[in-house]
C-alpha positions in Angstrom: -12.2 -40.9 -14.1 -13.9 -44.5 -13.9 -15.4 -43.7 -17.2 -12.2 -45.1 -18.3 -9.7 -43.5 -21.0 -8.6 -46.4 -22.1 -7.6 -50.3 -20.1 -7.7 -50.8 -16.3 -3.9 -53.0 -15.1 -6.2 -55.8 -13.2 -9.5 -55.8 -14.5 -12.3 -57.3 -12.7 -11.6 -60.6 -14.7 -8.0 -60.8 -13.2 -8.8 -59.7 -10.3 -8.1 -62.2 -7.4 -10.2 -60.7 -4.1 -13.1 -59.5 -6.7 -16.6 -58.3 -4.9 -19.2 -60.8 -4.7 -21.4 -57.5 -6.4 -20.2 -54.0 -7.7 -20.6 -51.1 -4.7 -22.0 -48.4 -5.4 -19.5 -45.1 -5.5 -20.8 -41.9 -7.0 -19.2 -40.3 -9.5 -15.7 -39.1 -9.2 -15.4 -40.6 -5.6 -16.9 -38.3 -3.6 -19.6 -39.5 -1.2 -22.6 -37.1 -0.6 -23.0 -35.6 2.6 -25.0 -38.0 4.3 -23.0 -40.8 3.5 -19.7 -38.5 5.1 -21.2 -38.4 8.5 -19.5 -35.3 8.8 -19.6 -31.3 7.4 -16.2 -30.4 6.8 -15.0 -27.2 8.8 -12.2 -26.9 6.0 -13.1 -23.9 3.8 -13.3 -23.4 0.1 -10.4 -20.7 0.9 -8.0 -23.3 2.9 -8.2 -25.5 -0.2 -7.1 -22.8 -2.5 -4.4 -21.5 -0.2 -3.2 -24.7 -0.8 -3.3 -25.4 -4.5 -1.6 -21.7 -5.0 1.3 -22.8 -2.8 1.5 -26.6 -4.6 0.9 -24.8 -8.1 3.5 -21.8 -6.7 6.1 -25.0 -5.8 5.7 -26.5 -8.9 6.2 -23.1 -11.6 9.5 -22.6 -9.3 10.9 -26.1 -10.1 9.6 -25.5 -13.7 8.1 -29.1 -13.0 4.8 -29.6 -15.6 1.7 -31.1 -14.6 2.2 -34.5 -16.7 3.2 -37.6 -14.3 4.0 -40.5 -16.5 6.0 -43.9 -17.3 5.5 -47.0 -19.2 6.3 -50.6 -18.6 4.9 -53.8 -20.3 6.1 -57.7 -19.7 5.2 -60.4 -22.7 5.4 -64.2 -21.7 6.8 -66.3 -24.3 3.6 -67.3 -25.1 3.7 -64.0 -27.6 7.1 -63.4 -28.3 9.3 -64.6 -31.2 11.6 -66.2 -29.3 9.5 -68.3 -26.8 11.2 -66.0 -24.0 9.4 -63.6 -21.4 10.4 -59.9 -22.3 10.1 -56.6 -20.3 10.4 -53.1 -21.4 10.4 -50.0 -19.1 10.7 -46.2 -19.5 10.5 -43.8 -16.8 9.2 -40.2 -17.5 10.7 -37.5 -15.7 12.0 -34.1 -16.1 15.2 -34.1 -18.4 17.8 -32.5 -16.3 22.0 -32.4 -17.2 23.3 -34.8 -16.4 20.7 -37.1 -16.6 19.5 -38.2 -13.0 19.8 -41.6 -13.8 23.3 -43.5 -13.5 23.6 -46.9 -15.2 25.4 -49.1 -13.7 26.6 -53.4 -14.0 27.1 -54.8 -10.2 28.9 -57.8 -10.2 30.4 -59.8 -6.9 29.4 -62.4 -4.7 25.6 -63.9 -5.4 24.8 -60.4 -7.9 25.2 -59.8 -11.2 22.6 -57.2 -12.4 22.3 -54.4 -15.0 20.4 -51.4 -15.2 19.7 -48.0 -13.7 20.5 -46.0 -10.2 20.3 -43.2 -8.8 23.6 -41.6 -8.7 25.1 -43.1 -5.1 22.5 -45.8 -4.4 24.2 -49.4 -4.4 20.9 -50.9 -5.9 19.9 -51.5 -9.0 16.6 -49.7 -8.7 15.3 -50.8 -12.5 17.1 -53.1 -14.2 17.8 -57.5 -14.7 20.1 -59.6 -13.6 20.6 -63.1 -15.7 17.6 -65.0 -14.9 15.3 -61.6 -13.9 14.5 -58.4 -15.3 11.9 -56.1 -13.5 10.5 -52.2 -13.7 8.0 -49.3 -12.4 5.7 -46.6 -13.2 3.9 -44.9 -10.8 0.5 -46.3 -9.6 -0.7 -42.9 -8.8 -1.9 -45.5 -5.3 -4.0 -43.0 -2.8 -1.7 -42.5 -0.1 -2.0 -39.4 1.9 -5.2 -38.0 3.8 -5.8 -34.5 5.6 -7.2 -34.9 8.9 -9.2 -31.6 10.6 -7.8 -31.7 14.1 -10.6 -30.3 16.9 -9.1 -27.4 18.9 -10.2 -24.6 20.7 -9.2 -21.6 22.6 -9.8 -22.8 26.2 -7.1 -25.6 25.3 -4.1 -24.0 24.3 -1.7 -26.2 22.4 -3.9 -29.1 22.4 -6.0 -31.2 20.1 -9.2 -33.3 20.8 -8.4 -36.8 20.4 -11.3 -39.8 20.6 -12.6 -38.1 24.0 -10.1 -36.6 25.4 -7.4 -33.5 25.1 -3.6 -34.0 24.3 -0.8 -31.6 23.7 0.5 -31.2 20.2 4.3 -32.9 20.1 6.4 -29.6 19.4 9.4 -30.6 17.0 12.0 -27.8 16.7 13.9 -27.9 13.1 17.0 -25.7 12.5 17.7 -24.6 9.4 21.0 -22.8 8.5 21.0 -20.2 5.4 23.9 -18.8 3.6 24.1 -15.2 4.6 25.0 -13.9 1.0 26.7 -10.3 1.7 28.1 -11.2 4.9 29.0 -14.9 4.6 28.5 -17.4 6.7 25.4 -18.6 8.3 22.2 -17.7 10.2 19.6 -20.2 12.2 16.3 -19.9 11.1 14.4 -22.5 13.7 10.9 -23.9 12.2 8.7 -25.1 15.2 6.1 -27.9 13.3 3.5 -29.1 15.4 2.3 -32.9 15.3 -0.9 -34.7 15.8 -1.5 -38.4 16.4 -2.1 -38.2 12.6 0.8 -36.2 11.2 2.4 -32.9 11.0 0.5 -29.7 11.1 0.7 -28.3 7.7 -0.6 -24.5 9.1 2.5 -24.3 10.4 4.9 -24.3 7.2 2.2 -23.7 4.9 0.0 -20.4 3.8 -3.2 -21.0 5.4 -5.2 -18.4 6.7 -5.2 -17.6 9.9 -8.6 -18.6 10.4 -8.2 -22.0 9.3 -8.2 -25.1 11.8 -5.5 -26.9 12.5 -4.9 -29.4 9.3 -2.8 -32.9 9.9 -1.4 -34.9 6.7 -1.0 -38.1 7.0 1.5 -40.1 4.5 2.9 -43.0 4.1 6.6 -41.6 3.8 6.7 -40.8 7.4 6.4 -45.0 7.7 9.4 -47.3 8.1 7.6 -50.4 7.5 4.3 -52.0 7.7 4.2 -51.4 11.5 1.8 -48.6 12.6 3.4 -48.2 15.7 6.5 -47.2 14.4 5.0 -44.0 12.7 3.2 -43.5 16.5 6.3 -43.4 18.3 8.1 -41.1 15.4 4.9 -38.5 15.8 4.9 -38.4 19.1 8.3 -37.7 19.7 10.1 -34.0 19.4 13.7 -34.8 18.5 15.6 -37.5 16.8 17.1 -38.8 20.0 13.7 -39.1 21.6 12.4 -41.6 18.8 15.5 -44.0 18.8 14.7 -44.0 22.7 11.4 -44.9 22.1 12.6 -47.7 19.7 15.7 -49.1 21.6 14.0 -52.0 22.2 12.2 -53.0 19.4 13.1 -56.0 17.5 14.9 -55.4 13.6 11.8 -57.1 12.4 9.1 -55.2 14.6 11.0 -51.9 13.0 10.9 -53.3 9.3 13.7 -50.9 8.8 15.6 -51.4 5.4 12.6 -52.2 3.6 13.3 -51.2 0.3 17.5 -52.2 0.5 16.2 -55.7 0.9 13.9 -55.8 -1.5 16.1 -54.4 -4.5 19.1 -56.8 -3.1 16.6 -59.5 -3.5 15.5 -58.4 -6.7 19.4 -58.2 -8.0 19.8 -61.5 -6.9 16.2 -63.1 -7.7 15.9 -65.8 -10.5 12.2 -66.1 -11.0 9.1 -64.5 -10.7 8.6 -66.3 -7.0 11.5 -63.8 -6.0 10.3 -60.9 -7.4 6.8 -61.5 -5.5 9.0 -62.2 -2.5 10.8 -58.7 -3.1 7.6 -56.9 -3.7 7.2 -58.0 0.1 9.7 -56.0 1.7 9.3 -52.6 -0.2 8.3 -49.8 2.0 8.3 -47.2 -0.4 5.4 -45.9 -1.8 3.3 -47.9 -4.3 4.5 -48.1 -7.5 3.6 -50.5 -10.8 6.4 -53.1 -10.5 6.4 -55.5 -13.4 8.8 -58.4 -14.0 9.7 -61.6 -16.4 11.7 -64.4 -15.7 14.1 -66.7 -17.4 10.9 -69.5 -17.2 8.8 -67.6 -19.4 6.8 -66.0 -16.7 5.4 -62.9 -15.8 3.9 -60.9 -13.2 2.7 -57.4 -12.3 2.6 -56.3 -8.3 2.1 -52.9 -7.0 4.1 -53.2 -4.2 4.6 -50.5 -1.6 2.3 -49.3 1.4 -1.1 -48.6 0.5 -3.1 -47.8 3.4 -6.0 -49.5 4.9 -8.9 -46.6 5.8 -11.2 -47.6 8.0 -13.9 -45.4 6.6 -14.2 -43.2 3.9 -12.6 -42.7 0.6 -9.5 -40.8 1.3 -10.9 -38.0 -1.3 -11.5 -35.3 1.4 -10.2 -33.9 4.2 -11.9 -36.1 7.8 -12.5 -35.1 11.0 -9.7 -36.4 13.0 -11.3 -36.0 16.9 -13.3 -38.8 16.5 -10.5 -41.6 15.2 -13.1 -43.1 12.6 -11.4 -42.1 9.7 -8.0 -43.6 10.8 -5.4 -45.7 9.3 -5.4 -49.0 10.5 -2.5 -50.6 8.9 -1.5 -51.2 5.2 -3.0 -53.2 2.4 -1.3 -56.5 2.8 0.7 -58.0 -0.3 -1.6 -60.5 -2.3 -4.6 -58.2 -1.4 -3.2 -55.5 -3.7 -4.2 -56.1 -7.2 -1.9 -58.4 -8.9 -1.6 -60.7 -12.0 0.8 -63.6 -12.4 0.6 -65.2 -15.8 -2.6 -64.1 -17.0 -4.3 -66.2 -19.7 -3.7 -63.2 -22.5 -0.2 -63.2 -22.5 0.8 -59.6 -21.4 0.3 -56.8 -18.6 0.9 -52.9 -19.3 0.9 -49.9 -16.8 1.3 -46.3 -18.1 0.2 -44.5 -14.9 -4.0 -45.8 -16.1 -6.4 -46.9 -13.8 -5.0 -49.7 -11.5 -8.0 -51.6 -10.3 -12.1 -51.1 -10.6 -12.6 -49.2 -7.4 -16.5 -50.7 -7.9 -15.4 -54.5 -8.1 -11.9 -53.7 -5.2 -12.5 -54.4 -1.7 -9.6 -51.5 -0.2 -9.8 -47.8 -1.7 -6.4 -47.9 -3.9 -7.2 -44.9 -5.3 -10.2 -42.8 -7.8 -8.2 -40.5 -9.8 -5.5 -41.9 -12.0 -3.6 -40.5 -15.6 -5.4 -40.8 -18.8 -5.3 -44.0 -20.2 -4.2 -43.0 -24.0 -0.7 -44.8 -23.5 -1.6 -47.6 -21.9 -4.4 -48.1 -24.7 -1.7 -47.3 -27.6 0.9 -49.7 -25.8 -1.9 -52.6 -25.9 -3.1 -51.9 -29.5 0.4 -53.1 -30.7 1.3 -55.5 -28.1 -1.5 -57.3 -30.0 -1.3 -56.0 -33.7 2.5 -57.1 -33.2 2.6 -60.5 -31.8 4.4 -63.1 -31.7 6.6 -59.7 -30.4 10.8 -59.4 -31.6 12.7 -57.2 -29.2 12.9 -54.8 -32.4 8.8 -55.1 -32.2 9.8 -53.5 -28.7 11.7 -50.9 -29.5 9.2 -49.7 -31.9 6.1 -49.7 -29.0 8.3 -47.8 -26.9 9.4 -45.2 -29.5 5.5 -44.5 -30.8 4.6 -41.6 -31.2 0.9 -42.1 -32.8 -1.2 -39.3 -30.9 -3.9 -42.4 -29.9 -6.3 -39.5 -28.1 -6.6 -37.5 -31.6 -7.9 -40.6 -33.1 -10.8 -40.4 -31.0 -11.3 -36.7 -31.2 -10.2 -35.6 -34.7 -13.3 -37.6 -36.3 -15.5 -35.8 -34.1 -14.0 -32.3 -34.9 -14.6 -32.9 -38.4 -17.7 -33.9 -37.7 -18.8 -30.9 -35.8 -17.4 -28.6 -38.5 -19.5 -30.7 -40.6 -22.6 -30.4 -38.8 -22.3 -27.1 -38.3 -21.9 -26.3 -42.1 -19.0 -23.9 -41.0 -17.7 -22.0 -43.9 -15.1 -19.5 -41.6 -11.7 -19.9 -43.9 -9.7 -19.4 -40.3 -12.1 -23.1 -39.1 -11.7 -25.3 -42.8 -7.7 -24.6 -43.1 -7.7 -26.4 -39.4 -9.9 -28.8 -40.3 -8.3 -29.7 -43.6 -4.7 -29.9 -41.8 -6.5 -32.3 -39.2 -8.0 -34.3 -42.0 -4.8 -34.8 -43.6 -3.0 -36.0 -40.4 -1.6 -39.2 -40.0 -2.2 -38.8 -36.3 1.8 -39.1 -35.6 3.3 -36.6 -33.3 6.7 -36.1 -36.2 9.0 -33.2 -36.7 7.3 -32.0 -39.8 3.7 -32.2 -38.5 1.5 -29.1 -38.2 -2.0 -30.3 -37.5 -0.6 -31.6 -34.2 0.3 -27.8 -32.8 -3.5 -26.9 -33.9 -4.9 -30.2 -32.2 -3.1 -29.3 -28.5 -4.0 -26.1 -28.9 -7.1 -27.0 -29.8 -7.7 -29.0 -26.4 -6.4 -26.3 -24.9 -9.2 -23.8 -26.2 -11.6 -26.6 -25.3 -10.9 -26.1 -21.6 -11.5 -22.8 -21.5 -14.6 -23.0 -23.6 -16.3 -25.7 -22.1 -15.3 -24.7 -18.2 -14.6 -20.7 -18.0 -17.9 -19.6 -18.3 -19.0 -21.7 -15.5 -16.5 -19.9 -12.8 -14.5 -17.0 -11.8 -11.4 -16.3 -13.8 -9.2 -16.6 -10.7 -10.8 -20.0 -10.4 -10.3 -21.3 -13.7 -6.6 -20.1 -14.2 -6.2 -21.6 -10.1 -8.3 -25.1 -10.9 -9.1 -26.0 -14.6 -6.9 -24.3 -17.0 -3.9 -27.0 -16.6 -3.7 -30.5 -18.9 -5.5 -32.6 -15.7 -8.9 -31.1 -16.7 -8.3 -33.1 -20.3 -10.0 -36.1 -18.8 -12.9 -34.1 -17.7 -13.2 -32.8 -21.1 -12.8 -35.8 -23.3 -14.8 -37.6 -21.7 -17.8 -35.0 -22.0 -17.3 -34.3 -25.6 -17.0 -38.6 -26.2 -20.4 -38.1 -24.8 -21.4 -35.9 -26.6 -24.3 -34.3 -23.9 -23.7 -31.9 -20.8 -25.4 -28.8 -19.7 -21.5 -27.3 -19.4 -21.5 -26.9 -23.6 -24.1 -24.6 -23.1 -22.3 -20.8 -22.7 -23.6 -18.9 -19.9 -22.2 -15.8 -21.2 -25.1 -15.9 -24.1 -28.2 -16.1 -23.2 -30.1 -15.9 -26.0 -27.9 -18.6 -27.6 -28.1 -22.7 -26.7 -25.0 -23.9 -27.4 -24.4 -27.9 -27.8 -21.1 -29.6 -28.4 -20.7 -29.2 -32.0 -21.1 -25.3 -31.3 -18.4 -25.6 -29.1 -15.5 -28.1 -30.8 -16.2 -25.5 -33.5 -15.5 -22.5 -31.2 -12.3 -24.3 -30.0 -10.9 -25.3 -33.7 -11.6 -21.4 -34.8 -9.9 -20.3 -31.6 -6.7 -22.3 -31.7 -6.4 -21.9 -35.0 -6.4 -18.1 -34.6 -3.8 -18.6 -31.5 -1.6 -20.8 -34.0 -1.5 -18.5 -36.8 -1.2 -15.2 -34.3 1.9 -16.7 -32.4 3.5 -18.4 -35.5 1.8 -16.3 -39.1 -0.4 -18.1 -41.4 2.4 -19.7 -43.2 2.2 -23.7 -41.8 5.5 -24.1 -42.3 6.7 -21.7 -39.2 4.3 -24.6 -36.9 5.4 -27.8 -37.9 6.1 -29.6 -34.9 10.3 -29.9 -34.7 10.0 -26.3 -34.6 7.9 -25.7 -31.7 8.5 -28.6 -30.1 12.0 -29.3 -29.1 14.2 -30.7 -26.1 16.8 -29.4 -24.3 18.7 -30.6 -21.0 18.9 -27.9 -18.7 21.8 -27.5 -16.0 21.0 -25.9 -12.8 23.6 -23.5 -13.6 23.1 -23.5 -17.2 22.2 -19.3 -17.6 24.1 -16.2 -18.4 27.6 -17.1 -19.2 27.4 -21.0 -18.3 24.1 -21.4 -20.4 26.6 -24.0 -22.8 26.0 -26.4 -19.5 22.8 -26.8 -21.0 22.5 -29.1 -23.9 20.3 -28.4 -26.7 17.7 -27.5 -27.9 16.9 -30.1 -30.7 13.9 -31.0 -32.7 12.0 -33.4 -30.6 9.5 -36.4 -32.1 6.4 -37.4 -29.6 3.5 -35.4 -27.7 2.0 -35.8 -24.1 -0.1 -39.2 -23.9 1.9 -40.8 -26.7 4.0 -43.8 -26.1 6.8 -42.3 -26.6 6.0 -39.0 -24.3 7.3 -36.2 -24.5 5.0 -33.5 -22.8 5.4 -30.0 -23.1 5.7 -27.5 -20.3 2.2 -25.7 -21.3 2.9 -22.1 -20.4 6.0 -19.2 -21.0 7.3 -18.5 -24.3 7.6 -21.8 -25.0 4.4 -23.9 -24.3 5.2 -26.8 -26.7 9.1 -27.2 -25.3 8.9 -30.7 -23.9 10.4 -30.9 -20.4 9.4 -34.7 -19.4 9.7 -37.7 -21.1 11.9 -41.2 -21.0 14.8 -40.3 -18.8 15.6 -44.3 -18.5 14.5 -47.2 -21.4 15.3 -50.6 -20.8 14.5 -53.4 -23.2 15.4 -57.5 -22.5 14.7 -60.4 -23.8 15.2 -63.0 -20.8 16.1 -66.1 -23.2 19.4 -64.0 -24.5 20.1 -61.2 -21.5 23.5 -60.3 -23.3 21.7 -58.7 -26.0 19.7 -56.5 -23.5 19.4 -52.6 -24.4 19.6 -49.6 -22.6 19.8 -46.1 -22.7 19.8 -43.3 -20.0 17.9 -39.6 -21.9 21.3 -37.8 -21.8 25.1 -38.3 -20.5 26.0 -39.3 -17.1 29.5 -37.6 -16.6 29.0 -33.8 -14.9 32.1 -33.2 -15.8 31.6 -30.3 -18.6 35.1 -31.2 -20.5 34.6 -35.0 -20.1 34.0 -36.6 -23.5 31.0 -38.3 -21.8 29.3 -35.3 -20.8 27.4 -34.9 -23.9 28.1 -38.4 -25.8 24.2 -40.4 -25.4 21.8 -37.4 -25.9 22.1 -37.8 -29.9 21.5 -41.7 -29.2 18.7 -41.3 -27.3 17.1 -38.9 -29.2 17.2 -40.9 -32.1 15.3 -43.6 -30.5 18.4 -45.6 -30.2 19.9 -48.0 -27.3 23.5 -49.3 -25.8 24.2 -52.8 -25.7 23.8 -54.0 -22.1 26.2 -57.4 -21.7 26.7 -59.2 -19.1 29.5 -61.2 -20.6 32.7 -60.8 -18.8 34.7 -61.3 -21.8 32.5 -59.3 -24.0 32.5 -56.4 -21.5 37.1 -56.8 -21.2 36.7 -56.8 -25.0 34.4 -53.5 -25.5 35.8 -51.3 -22.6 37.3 -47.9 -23.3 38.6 -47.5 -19.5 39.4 -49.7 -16.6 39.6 -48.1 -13.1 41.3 -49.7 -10.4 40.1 -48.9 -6.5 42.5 -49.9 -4.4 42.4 -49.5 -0.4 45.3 -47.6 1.0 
């Protein structure tokens, strides 16, 4: 990935704990051999057991391969107003109701706006008066798989830096709902656990043959304390960990973690709190942003990030010999932060967090494509001094920033290649035409994903099995592989094994992909353009867990939906069934403020928050959100008495 797609959040000139020099780590992260110290007794075959049960996981949630969120913070350096602003939209799947709950907290020292999770007390994204802060996911490195030694002279043991211990036996009963009979059976789940972690043979298909494999992660961590996570994996039950803990200090535990740090968040008033906030959070990393009333800004990936101490945390280590351990967590203002930088703004969309070259801790070596990020910038700039309508319109893009890049080289190649195929120009044509915007009425962008998608297959499936190319490269996450080969326009992989007597070079093969999609779009949809345009193919709807058969109207939609994968406004598609281009994740939560006039904040959660199905707000903000639009978001008492529809008493009995 480090031939970048697009910006890096903290670039070696913002940087804080640079490298004197730039190491040296090979492509893609993955150290050769001799640089391991080690030959991996984790086969080929364990690895793919593996990816079938993650891919098997993920078809049965219907949960697509695209991770994403935006967030951006201007200091009043670049805005109209002379005020710090912050926007934020988190991309998930869009579920009815909508998983998000907005919510106002007022009482005592807080008085904060924003978004929840339905039954948290916390404003998890959100501002109060004097702060407003946000997150995308850093896509941080934060699990490893650790080979455990074992052998058949010690039964129920693992080798451990030079001597054997017994596994910790944990016993987990789980009751299921006996369907004819009613009622409930036991089913009890014995999980082994290593010094490192569960064993994941033990709940997961692996063959038999395979060693025993440990993951470590930092969710099983209640803090920045490593020997809390000892004593929890070392202990078979519940009651035997609080034992182990009974004397341990509140502050030795670090329990509550992330409760104190979104309490001090709703209560912060400047950019010195937020940082403070950022402090506490044990949750995994994330890309917090946040502005202040000051004018200030400041981006922080708080969270636990662990601290190897060796390797890269790209492949599975032997865990016998306790070199590749964890020895504690990344501490706060050694994580790559910015406060205030010189150019005004800072922007995460799930892109590359830090140089891994120029970092001094492994944060991680694979991250998203960095098309939104890049789009998001490119009008940050082109925009400023930025309005909070200026922000509405960044977060409602929907310019297809990756097509600019790669249409100019299809036509190119079609060029080139003095194509005359009628089936190749009418694709061509529509691509020239484009105004590279992912709208309703658009039909080059159906033959441009499509046409990536052909690309995959004809760049990659000739160079493995089939089994191993639908298993490991036919999914969206190859798309970085693959632009960046055709932007370089040079790799033995163009070349088609599957004709001998024929070189093939790039041009050959954006041709071959153009011709096939456009033969895929036409065969699915007939010749006539008008059957593709995107609105058609390309629609929302909110799907209810029990919206099927006779309760399918739980399920709201579908509707024409604006937007693609990678554009700022996403809206990626599922990629497979029936369906490929129905979009399935995208903005669930967007959140707009200008810190110098909070009142006037916006909101908007991607669908209704009432599951009631006869509640008039069961259905009443999907039409508002689709549309691009927001909710006021006041925190004026009088204003708020003045615009309610309902007041609700609680009352104690």
């Amino acid at each position: 990935i480090h031939g970048s797609l697009g910006p890096t959040i903290i670039p070696p000139d913002l940087l804080q704990n640079k490298l004197a020099s730039p190491r040296n780590l090979p492509p893609g992260g993955r150290p050769p051999q001799e640089e391991l110290g080690y030959s991996l007794a984790l086969a080929a075959e364990d690895a793919s057991f593996m990816l079938t049960g993650f891919m098997g996981l993920r078809s049965l949630m219907q949960m697509p391969e695209a991770h994403a969120s935006n967030n951006w913070v201007i200091s009043g350096k670049m805005t109209e107003t002379g005020s710090a602003m912050l926007a934020n939209d988190t991309h998930m799947p869009h579920l009815e109701p909508s998983m998000w709950w907005m919510m106002h907290v007022k009482g005592g020292k807080i008085d904060a706006m924003g978004s929840t999770l339905a039954g948290a007390p916390y404003i998890l994204l959100g501002h109060n008066r004097r702060l407003a802060w946000g997150a995308t996911t850093s896509i941080a490195d934060v699990q490893d798989l650790f080979i455990e030694k074992t052998d058949r002279e010690h039964p129920g043991q693992y080798f451990y830096r030079g001597q054997w211990r017994p596994f910790t036996i944990r016993r987990e009963t789980i009751r299921v709902r006996r369907r004819l009979l009613g009622g409930y059976k036991e089913k009890i789940i014995e999980i082994r656990q290593s010094i490192h972690g569960p064993i994941i043979n033990d709940i997961f298909p692996l063959p038999e043959s395979s060693p025993a494999v440990a993951l470590r992660w930092v969710a099983w961590d209640f803090g920045r304390n490593p020997a809390v996570f000892q004593k929890l994996i070392e202990s078979a039950s519940k009651e035997e960990f609080l034992a182990q803990v009974a004397g341990m200090s509140d502050q030795e535990l670090g329990l509550m973690g992330a409760a104190k740090s979104f309490s001090r968040l709703m209560q912060g008033k400047s950019v010195d709190d937020f940082v403070a906030a950022m402090g506490a959070m044990d949750l995994p990393s994330q890309n917090w942003v946040a502005a202040d009333a000051d004018g200030n800004i400041a981006y922080l990936p708080g969270g636990l990030v662990p601290i190897r101490n060796q390797g890269l945390g790209v492949m599975p280590v032997p865990g016998d010999s306790g070199e590749f351990d964890w020895t504690g967590f990344i501490p706060l203002l050694e994580l790559p932060y910015a406060i205030n930088p010189e150019r005004g703004y800072l922007n995460s969309a799930n892109n590359e967090v830090v140089d891994a070259e120029w970092y001094p801790y492994i944060f991680d070596l694979n991250y998203d494509s960095g098309w939104r990020a890049w789009r998001a910038e490119e009008l940050i700039q082109e925009l400023a001094p930025i309005s909070l309508e200026d922000m509405k319109r960044i977060q409602n893009d929907i310019k297809v920033k990756r097509a600019e890049i790669e249409v100019p080289i299809i036509l190119q190649a079609v060029e080139n290649k003095r194509v005359t195929d009628p089936l190749v120009l009418r694709a061509a044509e529509q691509l020239r035409r484009w105004d590279l915007e992912a709208g309703l009425d658009s039909t080059a962008t159906v033959i441009f994903f499509q046409y990536n998608v052909e690309l995959r297959k004809n760049i990659i499936a000739d160079e493995v099995s089939k089994e191993d190319f639908n298993k490991f490269f036919s999914g969206s996450h190859i798309d970085i592989l693959t632009e960046l080969l055709v932007q370089k326009g040079t790799s033995a992989l163009f070349d088609d094994k599957r004709t001998p007597d024929v070189k093939e070079d790039r041009d050959d093969i954006v041709v071959r992909s153009l011709r096939d999609a456009m033969a895929w779009v036409e065969k699915k949809y007939g010749p006539d353009p008008s059957n593709y345009e995107w609105g058609k193919v390309h629609w929302i709807k909110w799907y209810h867990l029990l919206g099927v058969g006779p309760l399918k109207d739980l399920s709201v939609g579908p509707f024409p939906h604006v937007g693609a994968a990678h554009t700022v406004r996403c809206a990626s598609p599922m990629g497979s069934g029936k369906a490929p281009f129905k979009a399935f994740n995208g903005a669930t939560f967007r959140h707009l403020v200008d810190l110098g006039d909070v009142n006037h904040s916006l909101m908007v959660n991607d669908g209704s928050i009432s599951g009631q199905w006869l509640s008039p707000h069961y259905k009443d903000l999907h039409m508002v959100w689709l549309k691009g639009d927001y909710l006021p978001s006041t925190l004026d008492p009088e204003e708020i008495k003045a615009t309610a529809r309902y007041h609700s008493v609680l009352m104690p009995p």
